[in-house]
N, C-alpha and C positions, 0 to 999 in steps of 0.2 A: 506470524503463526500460520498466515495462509502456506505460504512456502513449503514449511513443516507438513502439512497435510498432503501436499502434494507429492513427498518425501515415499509416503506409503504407499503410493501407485508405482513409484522410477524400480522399473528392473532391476538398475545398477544399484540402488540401494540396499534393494531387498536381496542381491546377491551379496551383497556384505552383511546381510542382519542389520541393515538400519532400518526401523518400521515406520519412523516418523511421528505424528500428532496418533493418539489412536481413538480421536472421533471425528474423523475426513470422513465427509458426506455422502451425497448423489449427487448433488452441487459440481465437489470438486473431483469427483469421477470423472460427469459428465466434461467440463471444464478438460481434463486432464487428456478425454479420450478423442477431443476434440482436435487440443493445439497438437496431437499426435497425431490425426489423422492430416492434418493443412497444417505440416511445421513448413514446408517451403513458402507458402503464401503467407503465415506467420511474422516469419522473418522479415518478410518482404514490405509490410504492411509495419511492421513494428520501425522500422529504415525511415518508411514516409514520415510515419507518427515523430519521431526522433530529429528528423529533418522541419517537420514544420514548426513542431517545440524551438528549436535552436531560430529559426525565423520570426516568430513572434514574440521571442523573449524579451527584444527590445523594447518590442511592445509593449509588453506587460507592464514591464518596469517602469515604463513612461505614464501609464495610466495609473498607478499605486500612489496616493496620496502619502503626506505626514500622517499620520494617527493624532488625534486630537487630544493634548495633554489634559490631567485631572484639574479641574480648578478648587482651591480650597482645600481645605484638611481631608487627608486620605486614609489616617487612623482614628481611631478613637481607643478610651479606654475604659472598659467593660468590668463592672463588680456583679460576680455571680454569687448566690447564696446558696450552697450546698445541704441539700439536707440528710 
């Protein structure tokens, strides 16, 4: 939905009549008039972020436990009285 919002700042949409989300904030202004002023160092930055993600994914995964299964009964069965 963020996306959406962001939808109603892009020129190119709003030259098509697309308006987007229509309660995009100051928030996603602010946000919007930001990665347009430093889309080149954006970019640039989003690359590193993307390159150290794929390097430590290894990691990740190596640290990520089983999940500890339920012991004992997981349902029960419930009489409601309706009035």
């Amino acid at each position: 939905m963020k996306l959406c919002n962001f939808a109603s700042f892009d020129p190119s949409h709003v030259k098509r009549n697309v308006s987007g989300l229509a309660h995009a904030g100051r928030g996603d202004r602010q946000i919007w008039d930001e990665f347009n002023a430093t889309i080149g160092s954006c970019s640039i930055e989003s690359q590193k972020a993307l390159a150290r993600n794929r390097w430590n994914k290894n990691q990740l995964i190596a640290q990520v436990e089983e999940p500890e299964l339920p012991q004992g009964p997981t349902e029960s069965l419930r009489m409601l009285e309706l009035d």
